[in-house]
PyMOL Python script that loads the backbone (N, CA, C, O; Angstrom):
from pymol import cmd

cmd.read_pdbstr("""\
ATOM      1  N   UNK A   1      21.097   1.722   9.073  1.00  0.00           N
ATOM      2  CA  UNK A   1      22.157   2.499   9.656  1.00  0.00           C
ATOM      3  C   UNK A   1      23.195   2.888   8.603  1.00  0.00           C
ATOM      4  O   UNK A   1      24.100   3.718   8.687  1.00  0.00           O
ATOM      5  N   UNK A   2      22.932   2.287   7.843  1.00  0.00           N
ATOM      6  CA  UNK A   2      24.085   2.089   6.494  1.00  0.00           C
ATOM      7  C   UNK A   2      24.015   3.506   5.656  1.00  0.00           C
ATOM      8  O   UNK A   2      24.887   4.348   5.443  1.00  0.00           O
ATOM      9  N   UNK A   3      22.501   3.425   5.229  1.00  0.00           N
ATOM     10  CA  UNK A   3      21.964   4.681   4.816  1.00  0.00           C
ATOM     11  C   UNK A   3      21.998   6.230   5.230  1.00  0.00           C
ATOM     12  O   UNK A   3      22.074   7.325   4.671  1.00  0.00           O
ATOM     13  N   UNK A   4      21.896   5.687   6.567  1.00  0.00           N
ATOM     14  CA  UNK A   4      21.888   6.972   7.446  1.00  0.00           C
ATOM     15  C   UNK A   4      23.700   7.695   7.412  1.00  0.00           C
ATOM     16  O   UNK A   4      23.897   8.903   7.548  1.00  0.00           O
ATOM     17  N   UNK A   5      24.764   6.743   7.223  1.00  0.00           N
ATOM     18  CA  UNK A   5      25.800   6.797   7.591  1.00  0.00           C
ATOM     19  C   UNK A   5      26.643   6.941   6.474  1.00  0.00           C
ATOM     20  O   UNK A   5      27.759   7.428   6.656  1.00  0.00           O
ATOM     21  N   UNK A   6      26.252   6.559   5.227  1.00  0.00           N
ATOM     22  CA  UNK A   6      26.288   7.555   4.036  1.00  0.00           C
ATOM     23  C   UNK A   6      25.777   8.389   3.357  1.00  0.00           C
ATOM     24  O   UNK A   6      25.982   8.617   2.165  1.00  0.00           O
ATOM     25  N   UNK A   7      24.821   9.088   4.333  1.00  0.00           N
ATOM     26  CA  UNK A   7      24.821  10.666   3.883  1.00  0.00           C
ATOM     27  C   UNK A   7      25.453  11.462   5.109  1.00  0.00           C
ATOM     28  O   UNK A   7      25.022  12.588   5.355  1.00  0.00           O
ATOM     29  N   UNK A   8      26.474  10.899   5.889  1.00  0.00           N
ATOM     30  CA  UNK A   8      26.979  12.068   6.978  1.00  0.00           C
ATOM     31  C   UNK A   8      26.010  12.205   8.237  1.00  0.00           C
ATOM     32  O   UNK A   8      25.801  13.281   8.798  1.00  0.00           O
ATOM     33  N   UNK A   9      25.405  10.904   8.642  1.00  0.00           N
ATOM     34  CA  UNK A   9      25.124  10.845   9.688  1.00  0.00           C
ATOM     35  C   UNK A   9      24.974   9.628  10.828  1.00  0.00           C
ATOM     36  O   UNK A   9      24.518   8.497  10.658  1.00  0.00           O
ATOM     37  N   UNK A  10      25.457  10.176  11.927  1.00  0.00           N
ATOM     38  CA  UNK A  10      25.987   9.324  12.726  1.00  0.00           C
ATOM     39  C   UNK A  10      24.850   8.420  13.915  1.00  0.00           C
ATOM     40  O   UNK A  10      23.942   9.001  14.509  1.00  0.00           O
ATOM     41  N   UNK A  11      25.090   7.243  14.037  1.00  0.00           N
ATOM     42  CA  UNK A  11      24.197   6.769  14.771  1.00  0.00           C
ATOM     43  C   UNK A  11      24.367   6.450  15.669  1.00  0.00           C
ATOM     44  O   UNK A  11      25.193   5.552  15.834  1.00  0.00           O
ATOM     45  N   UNK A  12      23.604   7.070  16.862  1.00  0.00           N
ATOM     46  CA  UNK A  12      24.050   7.159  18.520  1.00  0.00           C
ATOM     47  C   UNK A  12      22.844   5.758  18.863  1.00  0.00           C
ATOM     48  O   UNK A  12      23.947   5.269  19.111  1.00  0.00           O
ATOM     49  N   UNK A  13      22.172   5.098  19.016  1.00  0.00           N
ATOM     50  CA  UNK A  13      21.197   4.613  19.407  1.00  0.00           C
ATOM     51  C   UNK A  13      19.427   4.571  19.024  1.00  0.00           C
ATOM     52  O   UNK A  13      18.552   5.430  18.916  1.00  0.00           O
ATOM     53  N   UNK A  14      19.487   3.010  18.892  1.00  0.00           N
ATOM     54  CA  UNK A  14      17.909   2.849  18.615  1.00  0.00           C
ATOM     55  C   UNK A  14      17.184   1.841  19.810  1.00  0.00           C
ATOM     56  O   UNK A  14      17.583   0.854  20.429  1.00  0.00           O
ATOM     57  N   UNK A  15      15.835   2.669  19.796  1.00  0.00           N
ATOM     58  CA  UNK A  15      15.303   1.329  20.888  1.00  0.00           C
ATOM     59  C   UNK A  15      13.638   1.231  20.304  1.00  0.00           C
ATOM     60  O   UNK A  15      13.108   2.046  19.549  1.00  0.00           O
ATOM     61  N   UNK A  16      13.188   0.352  20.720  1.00  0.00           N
ATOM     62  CA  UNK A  16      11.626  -0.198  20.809  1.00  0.00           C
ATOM     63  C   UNK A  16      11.063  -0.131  22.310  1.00  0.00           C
ATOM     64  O   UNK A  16      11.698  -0.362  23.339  1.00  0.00           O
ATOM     65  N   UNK A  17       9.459   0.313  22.161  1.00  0.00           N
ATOM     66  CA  UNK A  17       8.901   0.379  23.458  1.00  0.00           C
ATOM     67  C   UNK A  17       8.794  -1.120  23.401  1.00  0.00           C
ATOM     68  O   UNK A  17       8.855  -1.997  22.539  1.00  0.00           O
ATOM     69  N   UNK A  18       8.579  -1.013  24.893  1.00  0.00           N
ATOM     70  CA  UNK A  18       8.399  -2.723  25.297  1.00  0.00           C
ATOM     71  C   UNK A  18       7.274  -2.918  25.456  1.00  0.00           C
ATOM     72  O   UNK A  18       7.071  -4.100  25.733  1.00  0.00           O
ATOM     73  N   UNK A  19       6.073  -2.101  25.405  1.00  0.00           N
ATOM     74  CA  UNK A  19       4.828  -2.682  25.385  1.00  0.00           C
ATOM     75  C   UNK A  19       4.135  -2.610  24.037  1.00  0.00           C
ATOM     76  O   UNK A  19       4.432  -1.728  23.232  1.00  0.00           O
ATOM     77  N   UNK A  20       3.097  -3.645  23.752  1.00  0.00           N
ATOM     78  CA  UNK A  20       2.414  -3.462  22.664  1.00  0.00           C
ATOM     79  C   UNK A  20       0.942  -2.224  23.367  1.00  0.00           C
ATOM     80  O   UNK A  20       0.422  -2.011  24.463  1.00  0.00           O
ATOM     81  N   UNK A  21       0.794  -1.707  21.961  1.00  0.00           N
ATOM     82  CA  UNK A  21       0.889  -2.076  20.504  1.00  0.00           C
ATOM     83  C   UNK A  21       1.880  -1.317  20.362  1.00  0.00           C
ATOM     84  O   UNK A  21       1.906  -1.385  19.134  1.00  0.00           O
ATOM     85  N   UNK A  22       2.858  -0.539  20.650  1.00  0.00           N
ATOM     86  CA  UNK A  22       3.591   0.196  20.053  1.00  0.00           C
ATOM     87  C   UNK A  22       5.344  -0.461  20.093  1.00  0.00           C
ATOM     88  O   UNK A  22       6.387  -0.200  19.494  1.00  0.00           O
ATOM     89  N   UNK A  23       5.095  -1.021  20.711  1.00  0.00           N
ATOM     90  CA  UNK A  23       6.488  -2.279  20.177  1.00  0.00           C
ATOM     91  C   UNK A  23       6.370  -2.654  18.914  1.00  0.00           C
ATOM     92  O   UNK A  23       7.339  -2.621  18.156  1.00  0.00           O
ATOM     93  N   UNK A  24       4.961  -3.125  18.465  1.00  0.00           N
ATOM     94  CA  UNK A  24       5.436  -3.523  16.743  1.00  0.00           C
ATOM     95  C   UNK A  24       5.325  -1.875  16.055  1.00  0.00           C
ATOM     96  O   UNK A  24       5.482  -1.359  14.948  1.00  0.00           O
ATOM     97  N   UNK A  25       5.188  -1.710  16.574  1.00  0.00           N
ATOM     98  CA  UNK A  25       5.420  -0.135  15.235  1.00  0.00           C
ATOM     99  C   UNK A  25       5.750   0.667  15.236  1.00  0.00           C
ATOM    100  O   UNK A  25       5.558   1.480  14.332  1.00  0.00           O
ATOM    101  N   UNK A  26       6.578   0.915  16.484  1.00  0.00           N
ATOM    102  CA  UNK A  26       7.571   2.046  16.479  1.00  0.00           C
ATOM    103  C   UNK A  26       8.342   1.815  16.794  1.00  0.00           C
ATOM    104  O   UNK A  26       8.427   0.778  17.452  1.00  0.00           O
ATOM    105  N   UNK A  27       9.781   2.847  16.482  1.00  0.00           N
ATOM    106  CA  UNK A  27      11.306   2.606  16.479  1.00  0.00           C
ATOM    107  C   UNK A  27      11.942   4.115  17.216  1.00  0.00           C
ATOM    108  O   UNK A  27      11.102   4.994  17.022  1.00  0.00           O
ATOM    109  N   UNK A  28      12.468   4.354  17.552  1.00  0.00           N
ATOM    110  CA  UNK A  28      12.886   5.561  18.351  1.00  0.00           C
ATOM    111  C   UNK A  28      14.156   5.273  18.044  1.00  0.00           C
ATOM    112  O   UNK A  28      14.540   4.118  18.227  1.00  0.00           O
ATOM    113  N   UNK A  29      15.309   6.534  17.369  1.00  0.00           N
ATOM    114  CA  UNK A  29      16.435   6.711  17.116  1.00  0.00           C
ATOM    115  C   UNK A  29      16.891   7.715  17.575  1.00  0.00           C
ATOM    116  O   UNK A  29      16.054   8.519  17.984  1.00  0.00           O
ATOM    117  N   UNK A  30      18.075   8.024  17.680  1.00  0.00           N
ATOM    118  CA  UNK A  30      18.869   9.316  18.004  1.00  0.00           C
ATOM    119  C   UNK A  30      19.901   9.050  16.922  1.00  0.00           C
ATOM    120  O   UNK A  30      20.501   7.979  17.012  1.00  0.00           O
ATOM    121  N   UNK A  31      20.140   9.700  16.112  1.00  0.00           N
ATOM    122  CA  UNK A  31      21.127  10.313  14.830  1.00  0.00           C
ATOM    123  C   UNK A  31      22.191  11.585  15.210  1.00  0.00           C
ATOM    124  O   UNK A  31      21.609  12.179  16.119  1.00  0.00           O
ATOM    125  N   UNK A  32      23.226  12.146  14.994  1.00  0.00           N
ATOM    126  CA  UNK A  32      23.483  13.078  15.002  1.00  0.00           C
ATOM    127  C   UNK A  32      24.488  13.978  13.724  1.00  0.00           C
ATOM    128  O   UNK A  32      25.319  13.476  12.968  1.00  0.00           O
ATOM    129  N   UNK A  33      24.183  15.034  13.791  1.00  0.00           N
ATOM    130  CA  UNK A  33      24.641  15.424  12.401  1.00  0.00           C
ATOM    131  C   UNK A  33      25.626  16.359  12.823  1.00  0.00           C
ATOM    132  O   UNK A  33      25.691  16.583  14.032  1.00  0.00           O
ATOM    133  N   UNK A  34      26.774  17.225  11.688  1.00  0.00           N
ATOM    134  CA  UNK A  34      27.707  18.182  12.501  1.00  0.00           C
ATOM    135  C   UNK A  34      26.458  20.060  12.865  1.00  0.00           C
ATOM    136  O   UNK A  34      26.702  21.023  13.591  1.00  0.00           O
ATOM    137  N   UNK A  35      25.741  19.887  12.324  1.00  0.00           N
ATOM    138  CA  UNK A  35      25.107  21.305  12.593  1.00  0.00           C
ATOM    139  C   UNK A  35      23.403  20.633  11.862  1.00  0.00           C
ATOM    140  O   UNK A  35      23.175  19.563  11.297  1.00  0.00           O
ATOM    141  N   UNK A  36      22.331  21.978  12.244  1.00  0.00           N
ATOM    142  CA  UNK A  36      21.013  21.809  12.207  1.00  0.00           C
ATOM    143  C   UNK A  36      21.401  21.928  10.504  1.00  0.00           C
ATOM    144  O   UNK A  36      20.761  21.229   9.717  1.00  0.00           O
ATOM    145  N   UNK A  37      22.258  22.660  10.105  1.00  0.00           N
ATOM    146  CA  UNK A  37      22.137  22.804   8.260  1.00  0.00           C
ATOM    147  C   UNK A  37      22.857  21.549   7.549  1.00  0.00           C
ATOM    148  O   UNK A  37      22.542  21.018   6.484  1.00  0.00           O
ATOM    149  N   UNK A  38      23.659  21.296   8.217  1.00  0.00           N
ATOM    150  CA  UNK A  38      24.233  19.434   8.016  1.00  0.00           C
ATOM    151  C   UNK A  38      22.757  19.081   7.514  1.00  0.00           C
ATOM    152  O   UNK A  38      22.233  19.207   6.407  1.00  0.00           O
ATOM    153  N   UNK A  39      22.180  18.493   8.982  1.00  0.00           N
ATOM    154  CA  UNK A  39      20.950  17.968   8.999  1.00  0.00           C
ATOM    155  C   UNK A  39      20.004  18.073   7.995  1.00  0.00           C
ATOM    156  O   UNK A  39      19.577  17.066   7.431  1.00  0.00           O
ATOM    157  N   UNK A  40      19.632  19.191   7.715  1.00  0.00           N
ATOM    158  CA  UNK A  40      18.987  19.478   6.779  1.00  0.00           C
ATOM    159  C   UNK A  40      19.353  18.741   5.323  1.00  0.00           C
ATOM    160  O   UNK A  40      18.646  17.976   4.666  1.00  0.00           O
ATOM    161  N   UNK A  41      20.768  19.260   5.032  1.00  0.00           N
ATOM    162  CA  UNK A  41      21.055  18.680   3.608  1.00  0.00           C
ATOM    163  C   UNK A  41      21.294  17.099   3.803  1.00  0.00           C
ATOM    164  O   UNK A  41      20.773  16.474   2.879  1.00  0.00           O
ATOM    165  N   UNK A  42      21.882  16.349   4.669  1.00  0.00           N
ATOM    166  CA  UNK A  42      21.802  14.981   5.186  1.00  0.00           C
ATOM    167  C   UNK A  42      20.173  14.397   4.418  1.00  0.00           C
ATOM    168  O   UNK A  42      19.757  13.619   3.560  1.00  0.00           O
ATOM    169  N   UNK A  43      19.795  15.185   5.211  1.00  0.00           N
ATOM    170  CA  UNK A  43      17.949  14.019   5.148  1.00  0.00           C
ATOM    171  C   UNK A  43      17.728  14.412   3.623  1.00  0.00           C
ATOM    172  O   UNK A  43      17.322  13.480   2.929  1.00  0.00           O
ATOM    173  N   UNK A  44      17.927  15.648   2.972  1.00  0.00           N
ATOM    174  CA  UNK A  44      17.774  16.197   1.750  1.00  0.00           C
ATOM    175  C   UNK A  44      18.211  14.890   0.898  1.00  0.00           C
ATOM    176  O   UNK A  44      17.418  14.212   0.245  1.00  0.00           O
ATOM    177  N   UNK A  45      19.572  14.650   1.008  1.00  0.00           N
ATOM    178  CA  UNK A  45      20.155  13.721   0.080  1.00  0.00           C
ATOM    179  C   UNK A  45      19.755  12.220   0.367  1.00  0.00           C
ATOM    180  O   UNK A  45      19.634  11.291  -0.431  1.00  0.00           O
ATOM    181  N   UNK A  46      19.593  12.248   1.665  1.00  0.00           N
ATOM    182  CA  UNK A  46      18.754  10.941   2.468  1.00  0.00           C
ATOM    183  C   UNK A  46      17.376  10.194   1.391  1.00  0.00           C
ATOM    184  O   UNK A  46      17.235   9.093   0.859  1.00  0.00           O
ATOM    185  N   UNK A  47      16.381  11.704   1.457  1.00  0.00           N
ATOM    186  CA  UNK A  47      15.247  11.107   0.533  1.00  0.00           C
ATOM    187  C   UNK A  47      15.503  10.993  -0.774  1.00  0.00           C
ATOM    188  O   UNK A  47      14.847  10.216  -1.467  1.00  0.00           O
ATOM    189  N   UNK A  48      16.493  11.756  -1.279  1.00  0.00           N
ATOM    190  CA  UNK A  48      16.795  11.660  -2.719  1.00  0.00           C
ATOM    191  C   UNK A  48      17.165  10.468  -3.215  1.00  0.00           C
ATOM    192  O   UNK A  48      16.693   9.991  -4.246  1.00  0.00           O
ATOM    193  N   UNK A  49      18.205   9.820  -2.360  1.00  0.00           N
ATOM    194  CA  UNK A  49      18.582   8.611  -2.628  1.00  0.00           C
ATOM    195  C   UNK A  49      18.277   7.036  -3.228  1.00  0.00           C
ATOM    196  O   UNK A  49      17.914   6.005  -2.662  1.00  0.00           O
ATOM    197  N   UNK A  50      18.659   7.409  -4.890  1.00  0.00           N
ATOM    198  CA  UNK A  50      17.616   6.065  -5.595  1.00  0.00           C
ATOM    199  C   UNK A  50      17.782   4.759  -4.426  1.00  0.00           C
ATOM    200  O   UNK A  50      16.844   3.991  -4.212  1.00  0.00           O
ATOM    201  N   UNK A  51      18.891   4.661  -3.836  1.00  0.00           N
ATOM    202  CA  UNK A  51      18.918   3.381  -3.086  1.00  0.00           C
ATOM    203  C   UNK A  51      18.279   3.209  -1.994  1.00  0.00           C
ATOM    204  O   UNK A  51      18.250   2.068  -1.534  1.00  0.00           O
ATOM    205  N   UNK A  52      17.555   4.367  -1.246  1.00  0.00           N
ATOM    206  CA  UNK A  52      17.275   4.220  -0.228  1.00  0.00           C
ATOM    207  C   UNK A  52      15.440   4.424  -0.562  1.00  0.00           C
ATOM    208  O   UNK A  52      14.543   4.121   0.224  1.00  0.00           O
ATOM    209  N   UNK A  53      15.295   4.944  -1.778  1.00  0.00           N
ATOM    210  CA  UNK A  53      13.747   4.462  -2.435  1.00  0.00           C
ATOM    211  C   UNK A  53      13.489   3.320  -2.931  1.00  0.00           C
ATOM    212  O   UNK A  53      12.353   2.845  -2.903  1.00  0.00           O
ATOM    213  N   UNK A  54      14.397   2.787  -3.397  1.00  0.00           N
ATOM    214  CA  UNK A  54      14.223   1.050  -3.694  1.00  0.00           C
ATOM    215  C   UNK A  54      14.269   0.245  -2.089  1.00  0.00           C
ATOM    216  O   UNK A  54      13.849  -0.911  -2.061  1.00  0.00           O
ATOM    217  N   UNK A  55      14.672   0.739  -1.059  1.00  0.00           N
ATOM    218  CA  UNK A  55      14.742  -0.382  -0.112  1.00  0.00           C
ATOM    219  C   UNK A  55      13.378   0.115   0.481  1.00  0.00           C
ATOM    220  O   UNK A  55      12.661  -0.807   0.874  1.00  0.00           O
ATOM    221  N   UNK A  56      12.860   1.403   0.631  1.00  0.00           N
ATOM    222  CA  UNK A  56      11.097   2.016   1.073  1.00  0.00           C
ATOM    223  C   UNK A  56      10.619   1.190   0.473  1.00  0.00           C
ATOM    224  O   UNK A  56      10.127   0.287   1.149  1.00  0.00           O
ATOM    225  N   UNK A  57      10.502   1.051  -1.274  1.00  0.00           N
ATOM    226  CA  UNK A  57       9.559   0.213  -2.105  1.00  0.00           C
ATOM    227  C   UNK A  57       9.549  -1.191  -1.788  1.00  0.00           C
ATOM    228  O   UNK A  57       8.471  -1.786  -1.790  1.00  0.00           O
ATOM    229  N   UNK A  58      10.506  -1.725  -1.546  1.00  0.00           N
ATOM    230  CA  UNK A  58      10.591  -3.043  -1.427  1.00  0.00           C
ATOM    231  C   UNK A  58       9.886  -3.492   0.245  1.00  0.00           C
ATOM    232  O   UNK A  58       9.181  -4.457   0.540  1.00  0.00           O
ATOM    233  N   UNK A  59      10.197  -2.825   0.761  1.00  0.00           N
ATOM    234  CA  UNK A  59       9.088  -2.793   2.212  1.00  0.00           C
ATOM    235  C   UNK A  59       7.887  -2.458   1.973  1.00  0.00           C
ATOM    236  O   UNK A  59       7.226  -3.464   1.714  1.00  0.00           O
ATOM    237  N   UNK A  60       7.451  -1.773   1.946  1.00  0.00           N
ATOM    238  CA  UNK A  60       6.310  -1.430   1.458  1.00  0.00           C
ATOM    239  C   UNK A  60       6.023  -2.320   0.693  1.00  0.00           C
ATOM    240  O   UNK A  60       4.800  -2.207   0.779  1.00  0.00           O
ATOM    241  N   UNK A  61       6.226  -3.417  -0.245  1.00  0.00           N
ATOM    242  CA  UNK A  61       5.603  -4.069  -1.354  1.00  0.00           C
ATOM    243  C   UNK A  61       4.548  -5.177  -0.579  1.00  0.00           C
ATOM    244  O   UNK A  61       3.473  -5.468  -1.102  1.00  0.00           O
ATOM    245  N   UNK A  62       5.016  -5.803   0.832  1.00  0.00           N
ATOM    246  CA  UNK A  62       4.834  -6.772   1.236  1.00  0.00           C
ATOM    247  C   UNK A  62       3.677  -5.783   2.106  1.00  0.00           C
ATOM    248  O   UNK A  62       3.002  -6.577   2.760  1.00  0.00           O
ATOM    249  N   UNK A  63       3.222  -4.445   2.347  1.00  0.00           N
ATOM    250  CA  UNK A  63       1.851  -4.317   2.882  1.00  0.00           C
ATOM    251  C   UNK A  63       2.287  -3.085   3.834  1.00  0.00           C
ATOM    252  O   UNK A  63       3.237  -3.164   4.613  1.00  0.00           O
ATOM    253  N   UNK A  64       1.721  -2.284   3.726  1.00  0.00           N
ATOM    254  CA  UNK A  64       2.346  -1.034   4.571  1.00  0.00           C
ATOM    255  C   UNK A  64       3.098  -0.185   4.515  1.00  0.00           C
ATOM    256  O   UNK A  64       4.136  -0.707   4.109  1.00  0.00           O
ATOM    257  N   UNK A  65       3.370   1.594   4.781  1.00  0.00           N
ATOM    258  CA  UNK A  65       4.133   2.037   4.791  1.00  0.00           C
ATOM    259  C   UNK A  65       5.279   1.983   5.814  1.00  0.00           C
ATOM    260  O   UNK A  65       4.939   1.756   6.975  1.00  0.00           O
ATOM    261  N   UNK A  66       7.035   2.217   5.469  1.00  0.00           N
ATOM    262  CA  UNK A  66       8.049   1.887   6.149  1.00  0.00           C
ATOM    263  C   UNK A  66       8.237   3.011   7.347  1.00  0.00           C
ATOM    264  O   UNK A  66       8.947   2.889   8.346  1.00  0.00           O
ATOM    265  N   UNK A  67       7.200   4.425   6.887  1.00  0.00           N
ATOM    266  CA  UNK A  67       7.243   5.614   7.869  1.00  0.00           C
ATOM    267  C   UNK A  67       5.953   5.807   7.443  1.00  0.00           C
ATOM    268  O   UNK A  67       5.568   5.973   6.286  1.00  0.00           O
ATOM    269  N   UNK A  68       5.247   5.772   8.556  1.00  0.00           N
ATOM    270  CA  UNK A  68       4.291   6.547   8.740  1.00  0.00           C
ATOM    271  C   UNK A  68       4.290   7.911   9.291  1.00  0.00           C
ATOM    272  O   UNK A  68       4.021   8.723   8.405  1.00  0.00           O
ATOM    273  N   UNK A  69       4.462   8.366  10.260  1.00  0.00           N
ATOM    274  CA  UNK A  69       5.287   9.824  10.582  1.00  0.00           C
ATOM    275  C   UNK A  69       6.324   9.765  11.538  1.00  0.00           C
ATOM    276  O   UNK A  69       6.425   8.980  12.480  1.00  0.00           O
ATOM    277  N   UNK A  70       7.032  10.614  11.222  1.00  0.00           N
ATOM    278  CA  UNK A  70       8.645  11.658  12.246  1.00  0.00           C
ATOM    279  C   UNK A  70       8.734  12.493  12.715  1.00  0.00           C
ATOM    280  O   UNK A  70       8.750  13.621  12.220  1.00  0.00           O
ATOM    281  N   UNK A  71       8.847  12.092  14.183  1.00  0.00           N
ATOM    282  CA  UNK A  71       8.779  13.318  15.015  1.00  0.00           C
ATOM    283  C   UNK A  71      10.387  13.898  15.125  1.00  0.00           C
ATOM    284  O   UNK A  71      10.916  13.354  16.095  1.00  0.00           O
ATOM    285  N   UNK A  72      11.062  14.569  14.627  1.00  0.00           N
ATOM    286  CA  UNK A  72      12.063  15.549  14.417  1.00  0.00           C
ATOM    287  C   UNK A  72      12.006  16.434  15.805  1.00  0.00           C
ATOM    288  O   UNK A  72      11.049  17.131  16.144  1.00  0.00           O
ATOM    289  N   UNK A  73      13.378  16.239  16.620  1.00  0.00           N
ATOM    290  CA  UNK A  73      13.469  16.996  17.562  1.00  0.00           C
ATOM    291  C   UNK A  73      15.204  17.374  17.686  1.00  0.00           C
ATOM    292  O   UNK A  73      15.956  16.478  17.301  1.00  0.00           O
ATOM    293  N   UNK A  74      15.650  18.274  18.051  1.00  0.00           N
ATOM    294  CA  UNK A  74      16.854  18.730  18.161  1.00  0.00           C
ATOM    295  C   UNK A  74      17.432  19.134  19.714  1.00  0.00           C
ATOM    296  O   UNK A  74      16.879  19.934  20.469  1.00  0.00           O
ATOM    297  N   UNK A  75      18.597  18.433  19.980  1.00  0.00           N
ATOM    298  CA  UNK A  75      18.663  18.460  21.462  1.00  0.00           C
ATOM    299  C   UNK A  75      20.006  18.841  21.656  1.00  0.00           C
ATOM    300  O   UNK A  75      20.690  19.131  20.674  1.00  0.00           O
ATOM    301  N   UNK A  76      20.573  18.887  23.047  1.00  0.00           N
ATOM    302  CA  UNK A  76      21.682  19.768  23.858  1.00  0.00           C
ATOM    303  C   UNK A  76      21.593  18.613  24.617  1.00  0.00           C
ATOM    304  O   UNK A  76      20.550  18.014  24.880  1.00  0.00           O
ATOM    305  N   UNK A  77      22.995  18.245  25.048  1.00  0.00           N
ATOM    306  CA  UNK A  77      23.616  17.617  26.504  1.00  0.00           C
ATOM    307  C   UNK A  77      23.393  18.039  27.485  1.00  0.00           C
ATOM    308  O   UNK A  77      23.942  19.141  27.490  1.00  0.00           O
ATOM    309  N   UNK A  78      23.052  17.930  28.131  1.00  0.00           N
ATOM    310  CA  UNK A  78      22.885  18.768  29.561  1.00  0.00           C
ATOM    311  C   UNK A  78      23.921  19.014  30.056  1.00  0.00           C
ATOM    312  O   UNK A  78      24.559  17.973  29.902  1.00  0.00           O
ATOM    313  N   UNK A  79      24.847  20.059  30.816  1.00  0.00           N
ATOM    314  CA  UNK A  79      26.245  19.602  31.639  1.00  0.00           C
ATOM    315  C   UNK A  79      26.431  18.902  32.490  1.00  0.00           C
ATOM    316  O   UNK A  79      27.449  19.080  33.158  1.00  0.00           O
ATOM    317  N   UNK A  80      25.391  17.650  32.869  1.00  0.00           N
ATOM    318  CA  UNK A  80      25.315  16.797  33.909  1.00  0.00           C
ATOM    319  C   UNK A  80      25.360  15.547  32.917  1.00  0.00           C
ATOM    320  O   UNK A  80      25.905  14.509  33.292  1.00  0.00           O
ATOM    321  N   UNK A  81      24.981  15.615  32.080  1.00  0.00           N
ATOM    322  CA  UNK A  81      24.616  14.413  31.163  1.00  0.00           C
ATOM    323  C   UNK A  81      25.801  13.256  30.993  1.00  0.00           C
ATOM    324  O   UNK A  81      26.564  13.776  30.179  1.00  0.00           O
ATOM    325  N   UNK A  82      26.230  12.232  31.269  1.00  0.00           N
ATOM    326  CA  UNK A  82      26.849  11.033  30.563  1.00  0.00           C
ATOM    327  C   UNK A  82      27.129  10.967  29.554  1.00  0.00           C
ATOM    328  O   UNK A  82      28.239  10.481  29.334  1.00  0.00           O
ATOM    329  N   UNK A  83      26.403  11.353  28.544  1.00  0.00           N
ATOM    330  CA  UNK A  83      26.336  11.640  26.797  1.00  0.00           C
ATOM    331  C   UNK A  83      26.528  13.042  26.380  1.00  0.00           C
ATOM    332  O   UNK A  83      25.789  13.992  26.639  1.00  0.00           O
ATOM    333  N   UNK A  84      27.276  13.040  25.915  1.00  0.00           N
ATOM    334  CA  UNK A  84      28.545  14.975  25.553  1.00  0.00           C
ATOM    335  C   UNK A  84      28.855  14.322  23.895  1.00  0.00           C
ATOM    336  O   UNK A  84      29.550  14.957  23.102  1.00  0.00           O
TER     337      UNK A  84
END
""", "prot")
cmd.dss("prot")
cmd.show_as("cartoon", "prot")
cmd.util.cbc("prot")
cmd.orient("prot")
């Protein structure tokens, strides 16, 4: 969250499914950035980040990749929504 929150992005919530197999291996987040071009340069500087490739490597050392894939989706509040 640390990472995420020094490149300019904010963290609304993470959860895990509760059933296996996909409880151990997936993570579901919601992030939010000030605009889709934020976003863009955010994750830009995100992967660039020597510190945040030393903490991938260091996961990864012990057996596995830390992302396997990201599903990237961009969303709207609903005007009914709780969350604005």
């Amino acid at each position: 969250m640390k990472m995420f929150e020094k490149h300019g992005m904010t963290n609304v919530g993470y959860w895990v499914p509760q059933d296996s197999p996909a409880h151990e291996s997936t993570l579901i987040y919601v992030i939010s950035h000030a605009s889709r071009e934020a976003a863009k340069a955010n994750w830009a500087a995100f992967s660039a980040d020597p510190e945040w490739k030393k903490i991938a490597a260091d996961s990864e050392a012990d057996g596995g990749k830390i992302v396997e894939r990201v599903e990237s989706v961009f969303v709207d509040a609903t005007d009914y929504s709780p969350l604005k």
